[in-house]
C-alpha positions as a printed Julia matrix, in Angstrom:
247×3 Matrix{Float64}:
  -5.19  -25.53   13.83
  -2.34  -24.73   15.08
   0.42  -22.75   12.84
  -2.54  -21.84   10.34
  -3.67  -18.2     9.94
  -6.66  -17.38    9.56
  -8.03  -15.98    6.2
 -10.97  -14.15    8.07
 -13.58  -15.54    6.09
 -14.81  -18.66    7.51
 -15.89  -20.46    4.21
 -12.34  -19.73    2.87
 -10.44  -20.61    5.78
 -12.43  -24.19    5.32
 -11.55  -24.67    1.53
  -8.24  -24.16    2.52
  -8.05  -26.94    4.74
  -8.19  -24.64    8.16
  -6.15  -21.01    7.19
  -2.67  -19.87    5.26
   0.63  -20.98    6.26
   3.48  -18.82    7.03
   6.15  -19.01    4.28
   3.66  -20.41    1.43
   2.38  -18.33   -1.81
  -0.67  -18.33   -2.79
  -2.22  -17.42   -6.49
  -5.14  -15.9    -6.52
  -6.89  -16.41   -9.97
  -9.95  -13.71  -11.08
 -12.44  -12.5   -13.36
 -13.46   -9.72  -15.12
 -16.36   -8.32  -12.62
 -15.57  -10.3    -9.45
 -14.44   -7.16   -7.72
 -11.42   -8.6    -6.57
 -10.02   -5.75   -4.11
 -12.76   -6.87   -2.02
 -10.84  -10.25   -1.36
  -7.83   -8.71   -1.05
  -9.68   -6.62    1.62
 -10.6    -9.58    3.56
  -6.83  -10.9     3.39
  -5.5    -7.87    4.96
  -8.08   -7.14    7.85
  -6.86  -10.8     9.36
  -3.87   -9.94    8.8
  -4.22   -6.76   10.73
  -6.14   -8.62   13.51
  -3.28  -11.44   13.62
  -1.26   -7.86   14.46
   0.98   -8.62   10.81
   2.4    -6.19    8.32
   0.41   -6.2     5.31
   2.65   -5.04    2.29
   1.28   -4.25   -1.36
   3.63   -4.93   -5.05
   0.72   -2.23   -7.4
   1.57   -2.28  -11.09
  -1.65   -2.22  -12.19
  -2.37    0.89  -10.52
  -1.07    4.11   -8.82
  -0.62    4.2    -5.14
  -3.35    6.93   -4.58
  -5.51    5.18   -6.66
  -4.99    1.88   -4.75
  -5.84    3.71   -1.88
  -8.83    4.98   -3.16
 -10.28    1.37   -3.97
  -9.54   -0.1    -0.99
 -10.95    2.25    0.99
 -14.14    1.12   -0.12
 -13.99   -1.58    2.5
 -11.22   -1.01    4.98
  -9.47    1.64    6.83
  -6.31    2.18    4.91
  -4.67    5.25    5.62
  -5.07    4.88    9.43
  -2.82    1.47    8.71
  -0.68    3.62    7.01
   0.03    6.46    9.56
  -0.03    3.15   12.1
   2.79    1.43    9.74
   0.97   -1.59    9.87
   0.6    -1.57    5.98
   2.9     0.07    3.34
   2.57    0.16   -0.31
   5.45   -0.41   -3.02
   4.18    1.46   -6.0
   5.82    0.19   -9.1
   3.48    1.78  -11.57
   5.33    4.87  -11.16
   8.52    3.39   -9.83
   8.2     4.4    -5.99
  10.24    2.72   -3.33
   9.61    3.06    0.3
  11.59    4.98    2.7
  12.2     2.52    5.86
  12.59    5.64    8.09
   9.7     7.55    7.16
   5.82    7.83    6.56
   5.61    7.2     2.83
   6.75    6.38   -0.32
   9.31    8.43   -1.75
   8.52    8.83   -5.66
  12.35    8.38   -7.7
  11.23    8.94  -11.75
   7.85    9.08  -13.4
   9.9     7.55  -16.53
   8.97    4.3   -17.92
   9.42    1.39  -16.31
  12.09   -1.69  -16.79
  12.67   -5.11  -15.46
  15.99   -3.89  -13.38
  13.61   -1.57  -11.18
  11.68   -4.4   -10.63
  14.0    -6.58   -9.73
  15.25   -4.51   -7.52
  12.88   -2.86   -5.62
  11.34   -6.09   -5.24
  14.28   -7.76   -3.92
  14.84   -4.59   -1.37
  11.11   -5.18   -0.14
  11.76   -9.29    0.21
  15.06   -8.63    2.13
  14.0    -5.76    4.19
  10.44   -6.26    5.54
  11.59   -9.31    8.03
  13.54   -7.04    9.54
  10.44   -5.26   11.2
   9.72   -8.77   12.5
  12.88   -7.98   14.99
  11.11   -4.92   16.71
   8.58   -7.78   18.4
   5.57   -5.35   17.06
   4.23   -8.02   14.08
   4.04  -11.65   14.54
   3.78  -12.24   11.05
   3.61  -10.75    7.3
   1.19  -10.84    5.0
   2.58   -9.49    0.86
   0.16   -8.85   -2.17
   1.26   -8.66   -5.63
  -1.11   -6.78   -7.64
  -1.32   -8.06  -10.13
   0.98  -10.14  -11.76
  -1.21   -9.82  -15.25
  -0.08   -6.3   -15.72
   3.39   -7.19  -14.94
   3.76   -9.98  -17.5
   2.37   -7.88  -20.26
   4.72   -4.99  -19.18
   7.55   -7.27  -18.95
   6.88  -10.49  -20.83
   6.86  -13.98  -19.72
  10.47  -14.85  -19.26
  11.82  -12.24  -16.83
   8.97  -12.19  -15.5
   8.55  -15.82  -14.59
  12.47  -15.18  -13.32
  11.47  -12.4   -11.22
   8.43  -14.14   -9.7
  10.42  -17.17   -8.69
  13.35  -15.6    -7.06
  10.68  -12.81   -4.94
   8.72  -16.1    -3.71
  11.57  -17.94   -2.62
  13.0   -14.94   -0.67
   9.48  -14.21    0.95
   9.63  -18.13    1.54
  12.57  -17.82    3.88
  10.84  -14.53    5.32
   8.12  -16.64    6.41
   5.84  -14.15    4.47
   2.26  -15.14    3.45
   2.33  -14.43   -0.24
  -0.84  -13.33   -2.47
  -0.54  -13.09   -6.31
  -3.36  -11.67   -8.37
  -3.53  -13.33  -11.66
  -5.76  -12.73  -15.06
  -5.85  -16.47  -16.22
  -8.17  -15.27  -19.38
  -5.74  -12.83  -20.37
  -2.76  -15.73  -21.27
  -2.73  -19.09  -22.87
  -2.85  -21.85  -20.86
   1.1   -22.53  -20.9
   1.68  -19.61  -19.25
  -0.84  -19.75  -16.7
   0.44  -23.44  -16.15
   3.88  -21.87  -15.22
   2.84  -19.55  -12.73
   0.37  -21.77  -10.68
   3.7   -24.42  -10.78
   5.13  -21.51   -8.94
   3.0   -21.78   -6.22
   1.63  -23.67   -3.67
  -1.59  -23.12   -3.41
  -4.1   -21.74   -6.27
  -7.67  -19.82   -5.34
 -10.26  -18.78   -7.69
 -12.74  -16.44   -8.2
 -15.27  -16.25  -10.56
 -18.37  -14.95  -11.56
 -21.45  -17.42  -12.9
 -25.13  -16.5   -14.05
 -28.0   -17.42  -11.82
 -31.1   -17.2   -13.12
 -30.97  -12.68  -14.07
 -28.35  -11.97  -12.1
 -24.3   -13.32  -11.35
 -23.07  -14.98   -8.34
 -19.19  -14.47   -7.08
 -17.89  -17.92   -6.18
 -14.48  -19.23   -4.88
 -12.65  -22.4    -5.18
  -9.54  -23.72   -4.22
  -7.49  -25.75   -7.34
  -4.62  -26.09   -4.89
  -3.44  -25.84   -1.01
  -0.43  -26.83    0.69
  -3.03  -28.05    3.63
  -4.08  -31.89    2.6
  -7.47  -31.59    3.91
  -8.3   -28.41    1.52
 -11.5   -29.0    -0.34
 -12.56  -28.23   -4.28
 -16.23  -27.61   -3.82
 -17.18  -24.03   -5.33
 -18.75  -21.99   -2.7
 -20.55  -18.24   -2.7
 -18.34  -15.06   -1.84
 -20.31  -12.09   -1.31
 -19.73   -8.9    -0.67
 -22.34   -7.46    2.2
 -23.29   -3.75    2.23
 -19.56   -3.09    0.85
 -17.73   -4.67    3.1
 -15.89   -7.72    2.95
 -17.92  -10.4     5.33
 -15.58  -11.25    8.11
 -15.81  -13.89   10.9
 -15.24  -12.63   14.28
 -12.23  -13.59   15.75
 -11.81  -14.75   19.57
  -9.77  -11.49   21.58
């Protein structure tokens, strides 16, 4: 369909009613166990074959660390040295340096909602420049994960925070993916981030039989002809199962 990006997984890109849309967010809802990075993986690799920045928000984790997990299933620090994916590391307050390599580390002190705010507002405002330089048709932003975040920060600036970055990646034209925890809050407060945005995946694990099954639904897309059905997501040999794209 034209306009529609592909996920890279063909039964997603079908629940989804045909791929992700420029400009919308996405929340992307998990469980304990459902080795979630492994999604994420999926979401980045078509991005890097639509030839689109990928960018990563970590508070739940170190940048190094991040690195480390996600190299489980893709090539990560060759799309770093390409600069075709960059990392903003807020678990120990990093920023990224636009005319270098790498992240440049400021203060290993603990962190506060102003550093947040702002070195999330310097990513939203500054990545569509890159656009400009004709070498990415499109980009694709993770935040991971939002859980961490609220119970660093608490609901209200957080929920503040959230809705001002997803309306400036909104007129970025930025795909947005937000990892989410739903078991760790009440249902009020998971019921005011999903209102945030427009479109709501899940992953979760269920018994079959002696063993657990991943499977993936989508509670909300922006697409009209999404579907609800529940469908298997499996991860083969380590690596996230991708449909081939046409060259």
């Amino acid at each position: 369909m034209a306009g529609y990006l592909s996920f890279g997984v063909a039964s997603v890109d079908e629940l989804l009613g045909g791929g992700l849309i420029a400009g919308e967010s996405y929340l992307f809802e998990t469980e304990p166990g459902t080795e979630e990075l492994a999604f994420v993986a999926s979401y980045l690799d078509a991005g890097w074959h639509h030839q689109e920045l990928c960018v990563i928000i970590t508070s739940d984790v170190p940048n190094q660390e991040l690195i480390k997990r996600l190299s489980a299933f893709i090539d990560v620090r060759q799309k770093l040295d390409a600069g075709s994916f960059m990392i903003v590391d807020l678990y120990t307050e990093a920023k990224y340096d636009y005319e270098s390599k790498g992240p440049i580390y400021l203060t290993q002190n603990p962190r506060d909602f102003n550093t947040v705010r702002r070195l999330s507002y310097e990513l939203a405002s500054k990545t569509p420049e890159t656009l400009q330089t004709g070498k990415f048709t499109g980009i694709r932003y993770v935040t991971y994960s939002l859980s961490s975040m609220i119970k660093t920060y608490k609901f209200e600036p957080m929920y503040r925070w959230l809705e001002a970055g997803l309306d400036l990646a909104r007129q970025g034209n930025m795909i947005t993916l937000t990892l989410l925890e739903p078991k760790m809050f009440d249902e009020t407060t998971v019921a005011a981030f999903e209102h945030l945005h427009d479109g709501i995946i899940a992953l979760s694990m269920e018994k079959l039989s002696d063993r657990f099954q991943r499977y993936l639904r989508i509670k909300r897309s922006p697409i009209s002809g999404f579907s609800t059905r529940t469908v298997p997501y499996d991860v083969v040999n380590n690596k996230p199962h991708l449909q081939k794209q046409p060259d």
